[in-house]
N, C-alpha and C positions, 0 to 999 in steps of 0.2 A: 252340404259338406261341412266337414269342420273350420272355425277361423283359422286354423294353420293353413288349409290345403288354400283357402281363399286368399291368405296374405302371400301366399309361396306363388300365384297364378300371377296377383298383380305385378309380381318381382322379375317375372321372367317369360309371361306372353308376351311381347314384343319383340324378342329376342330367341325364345328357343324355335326351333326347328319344327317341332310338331305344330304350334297353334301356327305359326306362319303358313304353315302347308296345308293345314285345316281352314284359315279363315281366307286363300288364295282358293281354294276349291270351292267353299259356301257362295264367293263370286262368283264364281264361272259356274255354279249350279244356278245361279240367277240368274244369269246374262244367257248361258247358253240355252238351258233348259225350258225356260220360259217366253214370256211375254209382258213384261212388266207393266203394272199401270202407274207409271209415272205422276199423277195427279194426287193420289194417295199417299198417308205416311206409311213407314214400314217400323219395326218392334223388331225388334233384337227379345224374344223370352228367355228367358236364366241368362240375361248376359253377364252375369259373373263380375270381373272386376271391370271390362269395357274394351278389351283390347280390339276385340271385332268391331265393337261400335262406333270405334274410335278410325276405321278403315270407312265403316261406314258413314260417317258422319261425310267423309271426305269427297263421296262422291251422289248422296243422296241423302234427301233429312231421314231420320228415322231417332226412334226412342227405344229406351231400355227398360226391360222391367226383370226384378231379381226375388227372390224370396228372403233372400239373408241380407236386411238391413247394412251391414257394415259392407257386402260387395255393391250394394245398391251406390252409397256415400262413394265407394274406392270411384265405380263406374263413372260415376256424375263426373268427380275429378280429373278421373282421367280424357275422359273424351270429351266432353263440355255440352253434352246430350240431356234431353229431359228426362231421367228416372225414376220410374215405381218402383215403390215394393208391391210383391204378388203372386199369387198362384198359379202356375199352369194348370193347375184343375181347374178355377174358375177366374180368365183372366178378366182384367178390371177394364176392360173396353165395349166399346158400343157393337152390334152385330151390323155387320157388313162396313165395320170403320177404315179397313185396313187395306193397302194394296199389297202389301207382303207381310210374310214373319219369317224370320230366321230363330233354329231355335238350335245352340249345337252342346248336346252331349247332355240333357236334359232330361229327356223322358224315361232314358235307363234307372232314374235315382227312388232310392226310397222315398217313400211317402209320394209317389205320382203317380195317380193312376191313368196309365196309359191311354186306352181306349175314352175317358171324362176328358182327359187333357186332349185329345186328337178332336174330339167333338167341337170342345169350344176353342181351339185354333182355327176349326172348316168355321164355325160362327161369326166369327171377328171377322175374315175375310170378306172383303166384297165379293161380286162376282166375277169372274177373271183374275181373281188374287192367286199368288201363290206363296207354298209351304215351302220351306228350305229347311232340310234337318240334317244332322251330323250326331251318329251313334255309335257305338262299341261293334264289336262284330267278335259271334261267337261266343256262346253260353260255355265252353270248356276251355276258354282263354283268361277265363276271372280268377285272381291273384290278387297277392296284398296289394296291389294299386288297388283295386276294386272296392276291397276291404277300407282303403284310405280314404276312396271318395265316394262311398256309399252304395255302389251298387246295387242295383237287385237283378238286374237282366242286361244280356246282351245279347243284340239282334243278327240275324241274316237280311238279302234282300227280300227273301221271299216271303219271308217273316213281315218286315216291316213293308211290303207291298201289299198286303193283305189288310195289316189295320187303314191304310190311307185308303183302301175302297170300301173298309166297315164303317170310317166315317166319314165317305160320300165324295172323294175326292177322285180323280180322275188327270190323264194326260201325267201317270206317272211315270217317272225315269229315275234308276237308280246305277248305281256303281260300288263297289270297294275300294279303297285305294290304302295308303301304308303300304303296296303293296310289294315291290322292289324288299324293304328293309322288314318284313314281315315273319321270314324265317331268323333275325336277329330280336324278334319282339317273341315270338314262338318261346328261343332259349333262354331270353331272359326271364320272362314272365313262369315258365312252366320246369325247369331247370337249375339254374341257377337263381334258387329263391334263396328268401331270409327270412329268420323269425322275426322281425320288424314291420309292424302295417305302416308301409309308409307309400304314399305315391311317388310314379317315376318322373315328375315336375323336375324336372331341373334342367339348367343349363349346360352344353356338354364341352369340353376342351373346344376352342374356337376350329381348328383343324376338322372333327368329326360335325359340329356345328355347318361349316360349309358343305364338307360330304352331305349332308343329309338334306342340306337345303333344296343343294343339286339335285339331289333324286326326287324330292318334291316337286322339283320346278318340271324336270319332266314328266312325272305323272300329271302334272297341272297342264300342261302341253298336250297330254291322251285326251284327256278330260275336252279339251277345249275344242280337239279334233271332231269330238263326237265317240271317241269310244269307250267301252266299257270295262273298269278293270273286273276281274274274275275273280280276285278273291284280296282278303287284308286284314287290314288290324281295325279301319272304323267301316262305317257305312254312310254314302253319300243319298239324299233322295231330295226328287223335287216333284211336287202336284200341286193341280190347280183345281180350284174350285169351280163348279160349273157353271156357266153362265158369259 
C-alpha cells in the first residue's frame, strides 16, 4: 500500500470498528478453529502498523513481519514485538519454525503471488501448525477502496478453500462475517461512489462507532458458537498443516 493508507491504519486501528472486529475474529479463528502449539512462536505476516500484534503480544509471544519498512518501524513501536521486513512470497523463516501465522488482508494485494505465498506459509509451519487468514470477499465488490489499497483479487470461501488444499493444508474451516452491516458496505462501496481513490479507513462519529462495534461483538459470538456466517464483506479461514 501507499504510505498514506499505512499512516491512516496506524491512526485509527485501535479504535475503528472494522480492525476491532477483524483482529476479535483472527482470535477466535485461533482458539476455536484449532489446536495451537503453544511451545512455538507465532508471525503476524503483513502486520501492517501492529495493531493485531499488539492484541497479540498480549496473550502470546509472537513476531511481525511487513514489507513496507516504515509499517515495519510503526509496528515495532507500537506493539513492542520483534519485526522483519519481508515477503509473503518468500518468507524469511526456517521450515517447520512456527506454531502459527496470522496473515489478515494480505494475499489479495498486488505484487503477491498467491499460490508461492500459500506454499511458503504451509513451509514455515511446523507440523500441527496453523494458518489464520482474513480476506476481501467478492471480486464484484472492488471500489476505490480497492484502488487505495491495492488490490488485485477478492476471495470467496470456496475460492480460498481450494488454494489451502493446493498447498497441502488440511482441517480447513472457513466463514464470512461483515455480515449484519454488508448491505450498508453493498451501497456504499457500489453506489454511492466518488471520483476519489481513497480508502474507507476512517474513524466514524462515536455514536455509529459503538453501533458497529455491537454488531461485531455478535457476529464474534456466532463465530465462537461454532457457526458459519453465509455471506460478507471479508473472509475468515483457518487450516492446519498435517502432521
Amino acid at each position: 500500500m501507499d504510505r498514506a493508507e499505512y499512516l491512516k491504519m496506524h491512526a485509527v486501528e485501535e479504535r475503528m470498528w472494522w480492525y476491532r472486529g477483524c483482529h476479535a475474529n483472527l482470535l477466535t479463528a485461533y482458539r476455536r478453529w484449532s489446536k495451537p502449539l503453544p511451545s512455538l512462536p507465532v508471525l503476524d505476516a503483513g502486520c501492517g502498523t501492529g495493531g493485531f500484534l499488539l492484541k497479540l503480544r498480549g496473550t502470546i509471544p509472537a513476531y511481525g513481519m511487513d514489507l513496507e519498512p516504515v509499517a515495519a518501524e510503526l509496528a515495532g513501536q507500537k506493539s513492542g514485538a520483534a519485526i522483519c521486513v519481508g515477503s509473503i512470497n518468500d518468507l524469511p523463516f526456517a521450515t517447520g519454525s512456527l506454531g502459527a501465522i496470522f496473515s489478515a488482508d494480505v494475499l489479495y494485494h498486488r505484487g503477491v503471488d498467491e499460490q508461492r505465498a500459500l506454499a511458503d506459509l504451509h513451509r514455515c509451519l511446523a507440523p500441527g501448525g496453523v494458518l489464520v487468514l482474513n480476506l476481501p470477499a467478492y471480486d464484484w465488490l472492488k471500489s476505490a477502496h480497492d484502488e487505495a489499497v491495492h488490490t488485485a483479487r477478492r476471495y470467496t470461501r470456496s475460492r480460498i478453500r481450494h488454494l489451502l488444499r493446493e498447498a497441502g493444508f488440511e482441517q480447513i474451516t472457513t466463514s464470512y462475517w461483515n455480515t449484519l452491516l454488508f448491505p450498508l458496505m453493498v451501497l456504499r462501496r457500489k453506489l454511492f461512489t466518488t471520483s476519489t481513490t481513497t480508502s474507507d479507513v476512517m474513524v466514524y462519529p462515536a455514536p455509529i462507532e459503538a453501533l458497529f462495534r455491537a454488531v461485531m461483538h455478535l457476529e464474534n459470538l456466532a463465530l465462537l458458537c461454532g457457526l458459519s456466517l453465509p455471506f460478507g464483506g471479508s473472509v475468515l479461514a483457518a487450516a492446519v498443516k498435517h502432521g
